[in-house]
C-alpha positions in Angstrom: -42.3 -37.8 14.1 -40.6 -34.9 12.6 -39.5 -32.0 14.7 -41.8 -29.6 13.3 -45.0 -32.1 13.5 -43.9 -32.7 17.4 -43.8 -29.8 18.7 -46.5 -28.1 16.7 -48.7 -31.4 18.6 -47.2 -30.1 21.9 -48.3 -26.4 21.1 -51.7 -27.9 20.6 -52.0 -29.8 23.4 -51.3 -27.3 25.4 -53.9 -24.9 24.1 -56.6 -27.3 23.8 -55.9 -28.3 27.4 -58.4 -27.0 30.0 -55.7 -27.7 32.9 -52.1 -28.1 32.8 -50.4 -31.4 31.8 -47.8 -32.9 33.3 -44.7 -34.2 31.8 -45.4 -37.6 32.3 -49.0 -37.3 30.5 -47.0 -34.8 27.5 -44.3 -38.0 27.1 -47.2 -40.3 26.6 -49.1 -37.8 24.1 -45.5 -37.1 22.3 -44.4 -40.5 22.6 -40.7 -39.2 23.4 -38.3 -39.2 26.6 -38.6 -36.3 29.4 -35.2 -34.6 28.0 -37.3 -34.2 24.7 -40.6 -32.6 26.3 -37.7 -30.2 27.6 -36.5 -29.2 24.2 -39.6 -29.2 22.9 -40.9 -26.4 25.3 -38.0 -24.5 25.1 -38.5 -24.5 21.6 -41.9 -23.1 21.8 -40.3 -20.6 24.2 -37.7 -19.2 22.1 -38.3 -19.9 18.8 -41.9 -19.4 18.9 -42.6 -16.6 21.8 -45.2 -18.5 23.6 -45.4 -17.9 27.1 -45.5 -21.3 28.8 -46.2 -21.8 32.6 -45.3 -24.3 35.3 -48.2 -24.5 37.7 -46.9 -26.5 41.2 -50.5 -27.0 42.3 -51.2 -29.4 38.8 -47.3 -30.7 38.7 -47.7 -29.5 34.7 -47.3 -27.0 32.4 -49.7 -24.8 30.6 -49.7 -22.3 27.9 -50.6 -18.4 28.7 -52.5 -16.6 25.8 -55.4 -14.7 25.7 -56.5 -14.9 21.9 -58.0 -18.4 20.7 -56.9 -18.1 17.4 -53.5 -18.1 17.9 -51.7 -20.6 16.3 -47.7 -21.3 15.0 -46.1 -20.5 12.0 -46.6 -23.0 9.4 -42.8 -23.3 8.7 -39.7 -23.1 11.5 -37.2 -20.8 10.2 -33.7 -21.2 10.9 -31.1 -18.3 10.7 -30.0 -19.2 7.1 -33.9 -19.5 5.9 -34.1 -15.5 6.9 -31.1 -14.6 5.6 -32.3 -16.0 2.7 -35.5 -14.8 2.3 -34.3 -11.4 3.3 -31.0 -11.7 0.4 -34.0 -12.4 -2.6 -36.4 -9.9 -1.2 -33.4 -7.2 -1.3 -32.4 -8.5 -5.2 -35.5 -8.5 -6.3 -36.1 -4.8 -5.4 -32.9 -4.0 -6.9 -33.8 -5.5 -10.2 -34.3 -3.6 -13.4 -37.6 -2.4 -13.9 -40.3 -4.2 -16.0 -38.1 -7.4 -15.2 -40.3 -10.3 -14.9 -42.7 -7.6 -13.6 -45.7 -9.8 -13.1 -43.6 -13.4 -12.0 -41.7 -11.2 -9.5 -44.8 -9.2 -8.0 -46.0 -13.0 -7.1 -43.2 -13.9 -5.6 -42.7 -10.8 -3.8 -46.3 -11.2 -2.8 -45.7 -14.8 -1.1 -42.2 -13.3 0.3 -44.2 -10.6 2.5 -46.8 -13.7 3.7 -43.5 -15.9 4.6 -42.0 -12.4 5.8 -45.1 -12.0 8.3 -44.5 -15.0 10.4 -40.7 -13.0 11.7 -42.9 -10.4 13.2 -46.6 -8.6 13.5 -45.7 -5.2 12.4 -44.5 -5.3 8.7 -44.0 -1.5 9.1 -41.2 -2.5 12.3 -40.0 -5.6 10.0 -38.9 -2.8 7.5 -37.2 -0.4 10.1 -35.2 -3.1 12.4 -33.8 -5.3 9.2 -31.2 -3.8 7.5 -28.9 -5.1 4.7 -26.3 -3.0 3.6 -24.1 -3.6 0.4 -20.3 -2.3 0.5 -19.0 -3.2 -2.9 -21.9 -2.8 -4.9 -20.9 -1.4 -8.2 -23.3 2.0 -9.2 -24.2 0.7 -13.3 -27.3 -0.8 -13.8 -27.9 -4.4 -15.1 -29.7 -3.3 -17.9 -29.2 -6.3 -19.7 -30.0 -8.7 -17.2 -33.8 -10.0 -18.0 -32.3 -10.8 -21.4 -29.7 -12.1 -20.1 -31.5 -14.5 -17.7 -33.5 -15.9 -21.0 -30.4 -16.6 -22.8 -29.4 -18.9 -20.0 -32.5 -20.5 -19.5 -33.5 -20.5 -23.3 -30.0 -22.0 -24.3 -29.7 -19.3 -26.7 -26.6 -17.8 -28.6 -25.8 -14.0 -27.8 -23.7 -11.3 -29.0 -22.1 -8.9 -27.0 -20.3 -5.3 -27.2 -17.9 -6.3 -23.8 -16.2 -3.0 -21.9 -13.7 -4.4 -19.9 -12.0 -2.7 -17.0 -8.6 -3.7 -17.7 -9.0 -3.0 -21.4 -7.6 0.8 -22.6 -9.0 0.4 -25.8 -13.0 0.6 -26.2 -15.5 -2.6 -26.1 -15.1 -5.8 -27.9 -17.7 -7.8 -29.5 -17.9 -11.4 -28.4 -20.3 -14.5 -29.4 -21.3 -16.4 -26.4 -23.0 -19.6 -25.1 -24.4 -18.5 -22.0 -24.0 -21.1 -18.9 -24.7 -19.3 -15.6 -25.7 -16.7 -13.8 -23.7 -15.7 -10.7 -24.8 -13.2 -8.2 -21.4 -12.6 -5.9 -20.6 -10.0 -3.6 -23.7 -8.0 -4.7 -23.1 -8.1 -8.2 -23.8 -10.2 -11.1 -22.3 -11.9 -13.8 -22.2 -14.5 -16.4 -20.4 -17.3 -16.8 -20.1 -18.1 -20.3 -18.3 -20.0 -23.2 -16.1 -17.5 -25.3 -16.7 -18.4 -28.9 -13.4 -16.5 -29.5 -11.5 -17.7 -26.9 -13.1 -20.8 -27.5 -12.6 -20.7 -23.4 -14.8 -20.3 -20.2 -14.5 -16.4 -19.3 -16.4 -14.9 -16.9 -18.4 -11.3 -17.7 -19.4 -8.4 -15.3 -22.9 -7.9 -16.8 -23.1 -3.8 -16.0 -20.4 -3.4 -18.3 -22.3 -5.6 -21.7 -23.6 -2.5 -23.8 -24.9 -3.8 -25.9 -26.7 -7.6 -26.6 -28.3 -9.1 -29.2 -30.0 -13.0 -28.8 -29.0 -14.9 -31.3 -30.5 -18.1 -33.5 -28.0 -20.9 -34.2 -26.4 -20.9 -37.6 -23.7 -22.7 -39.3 -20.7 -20.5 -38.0 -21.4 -20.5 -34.3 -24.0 -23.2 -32.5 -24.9 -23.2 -29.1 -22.1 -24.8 -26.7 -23.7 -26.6 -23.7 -21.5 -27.2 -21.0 -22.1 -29.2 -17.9 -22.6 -28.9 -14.6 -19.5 -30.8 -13.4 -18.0 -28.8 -16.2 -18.7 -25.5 -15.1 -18.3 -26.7 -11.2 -14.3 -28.0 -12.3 -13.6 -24.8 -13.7 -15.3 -22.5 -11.6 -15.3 -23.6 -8.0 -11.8 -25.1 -7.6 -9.9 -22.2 -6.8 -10.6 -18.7 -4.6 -12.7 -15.9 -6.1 -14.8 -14.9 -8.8 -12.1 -16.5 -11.5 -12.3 -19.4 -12.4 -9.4 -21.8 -14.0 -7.0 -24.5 -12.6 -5.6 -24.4 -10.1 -2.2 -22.4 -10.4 -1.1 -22.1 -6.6 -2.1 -22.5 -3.1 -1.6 -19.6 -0.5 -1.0 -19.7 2.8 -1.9 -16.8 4.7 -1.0 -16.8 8.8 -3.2 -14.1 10.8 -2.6 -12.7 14.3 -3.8 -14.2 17.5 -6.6 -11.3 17.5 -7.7 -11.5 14.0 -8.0 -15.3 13.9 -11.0 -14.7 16.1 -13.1 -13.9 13.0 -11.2 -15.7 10.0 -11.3 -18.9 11.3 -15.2 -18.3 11.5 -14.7 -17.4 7.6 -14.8 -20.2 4.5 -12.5 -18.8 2.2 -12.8 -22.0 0.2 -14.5 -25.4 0.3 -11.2 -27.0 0.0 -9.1 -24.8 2.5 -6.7 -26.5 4.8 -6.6 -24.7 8.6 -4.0 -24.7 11.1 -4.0 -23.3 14.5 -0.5 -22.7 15.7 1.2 -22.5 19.6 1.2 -18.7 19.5 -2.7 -18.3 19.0 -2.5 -17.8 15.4 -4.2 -19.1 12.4 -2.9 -20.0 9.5 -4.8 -20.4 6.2 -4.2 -22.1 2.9 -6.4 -21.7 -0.4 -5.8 -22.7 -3.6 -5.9 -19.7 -6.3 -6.1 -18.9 -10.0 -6.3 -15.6 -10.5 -4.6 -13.8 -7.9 -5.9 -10.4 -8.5 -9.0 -10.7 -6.2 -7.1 -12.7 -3.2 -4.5 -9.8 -3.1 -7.3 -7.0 -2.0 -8.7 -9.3 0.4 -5.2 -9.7 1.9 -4.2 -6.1 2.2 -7.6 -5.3 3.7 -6.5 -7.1 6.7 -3.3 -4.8 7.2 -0.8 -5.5 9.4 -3.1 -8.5 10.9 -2.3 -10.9 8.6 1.1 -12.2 6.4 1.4 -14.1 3.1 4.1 -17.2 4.2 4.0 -19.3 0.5 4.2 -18.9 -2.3 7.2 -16.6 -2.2 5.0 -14.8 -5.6 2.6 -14.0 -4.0 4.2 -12.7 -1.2 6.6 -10.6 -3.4 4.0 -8.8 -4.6 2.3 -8.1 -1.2 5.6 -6.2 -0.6 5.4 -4.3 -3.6 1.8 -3.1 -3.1 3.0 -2.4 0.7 6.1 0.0 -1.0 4.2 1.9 -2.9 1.8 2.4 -0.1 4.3 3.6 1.8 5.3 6.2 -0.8 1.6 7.7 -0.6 1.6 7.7 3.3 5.4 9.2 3.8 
């Protein structure tokens, strides 16, 4: 019997029950060992709430509620489920308007049922959950329900791109869109270059201007699979994807390993706790434009050992740092 259906039985048995049961008769109902009915009633303790009594006199257990219609949550949430639910309710708020404006007033309309079960007072739900975003960039995604159909459509689409590190002004690009990635509270698309003839990656606040596209003799539709997109995009730290270039290995002080070695940098990251109470970390990189502000963020708490590179130019940033700060 799954856990859910077990102790959901034990919930009703208690509240059906016009004295309390013992744990002998709950084993036979439950059909499980003693240590079981234990975890089983701690779990409607904790999880649940329920107020659960042992009463000497009987030699059993019985539940303490004064409403008859009480009953459990139809689903048991674990810490990831909330976060979650929590992380789509948030992005769906945050959505342009008039995107998927009746699909997403559905699912916000299921969201606040499932939300109901975490508490009683949807009006205390709202002041005692926060989620803050640090990092989240101030354009809108006003391209982004087009966007989404191009992925899901398989449709061509031509851009006017903006990059950051470009001086001069936007470039237009023909893409095959792949994926959508929400990272770090912002979103972008993963798409095949029809210029590059490449996998590049775009920030979507800074598309101006798009345009969806029918197939024609110049530029059809490049599909590119999952393992595909998965090889190129997931093998190495960050946001950028590629090959993997180097691996860095980054040693952190006694005190800060407390909370990195918690971390997952990487799926594929190698960890190493050393005699002095420090923790070393090694991650293979592309790109290493986004690993070198997560390392200087951790100051003085953390040093780049390999590759000497990458370590050169954590020096450099850390010079001209000191120049500012003299």
């Amino acid at each position: 019997m799954a856990k859910f259906e077990s102790v959901n039985l034990l919930f009703k048995l208690l509240k059906e029950a016009r004295y309390p049961i013992s744990k002998l008769k709950l084993q036979e109902k439950l059909e499980c060992s003693a240590a079981t009915v234990e975890r089983y009633l701690t779990e409607l303790r904790d999880t649940y709430g329920q107020k659960i009594e042992y009463v000497r006199e009987y030699k059993g257990y019985q539940l303490v509620h004064d409403n008859d219609d009480i009953e459990l949550p139809s689903h048991l949430f674990t810490s990831q489920e909330i976060s979650a639910i929590l992380l789509v309710d948030q992005i769906i708020d945050e959505l342009e308007p008039g995107f998927l404006k009746d699909d997403l007033q559905s699912i916000k309309h299921h969201l606040n049922k499932i939300k109901g079960n975490f508490s009683v007072d949807q009006s205390l739900q709202e002041k005692r959950i926060r989620m803050i975003n640090i990092g989240k960039r101030k354009s809108e995604n006003k391209n982004l329900s087009q966007i989404t159909r191009a992925v899901l459509q398989r449709r061509l689409i031509s851009i006017a791109y903006a990059s950051r590190s470009s001086v001069s002004s936007s470039t237009s690009r023909i893409l095959s869109p792949q994926r959508l990635t929400h990272y770090r509270d912002n979103w972008y698309l993963d798409a095949w270059c029809h210029e590059k003839n490449d996998l590049r990656t775009f920030s979507i606040e800074r598309i101006e201007k798009l345009m969806i596209l029918k197939p024609n003799s110049e530029h059809q539709i490049m599909n590119v699979s999952n393992r595909q997109l998965d090889d190129h995009y997931t093998k190495t730290f960050g946001i950028f994807g590629g090959e993997i270039k180097n691996w860095a290995t980054l040693k952190f002080t006694s005190h800060r390993s407390q909370w990195v070695s918690e971390e997952v940098w990487h799926p594929d990251q190698n960890e190493t706790w050393l005699a002095d109470g420090s923790y070393q970390l090694e991650i293979p990189y592309s790109s290493d434009l986004e690993l070198i502000g997560d390392i200087l963020k951790y100051g003085d708490q953390v040093e780049v050992i390999a590759p000497q590179e990458l370590r050169e130019k954590i020096k450099q940033h850390i010079v001209h740092l000191s120049k500012i700060y003299k």
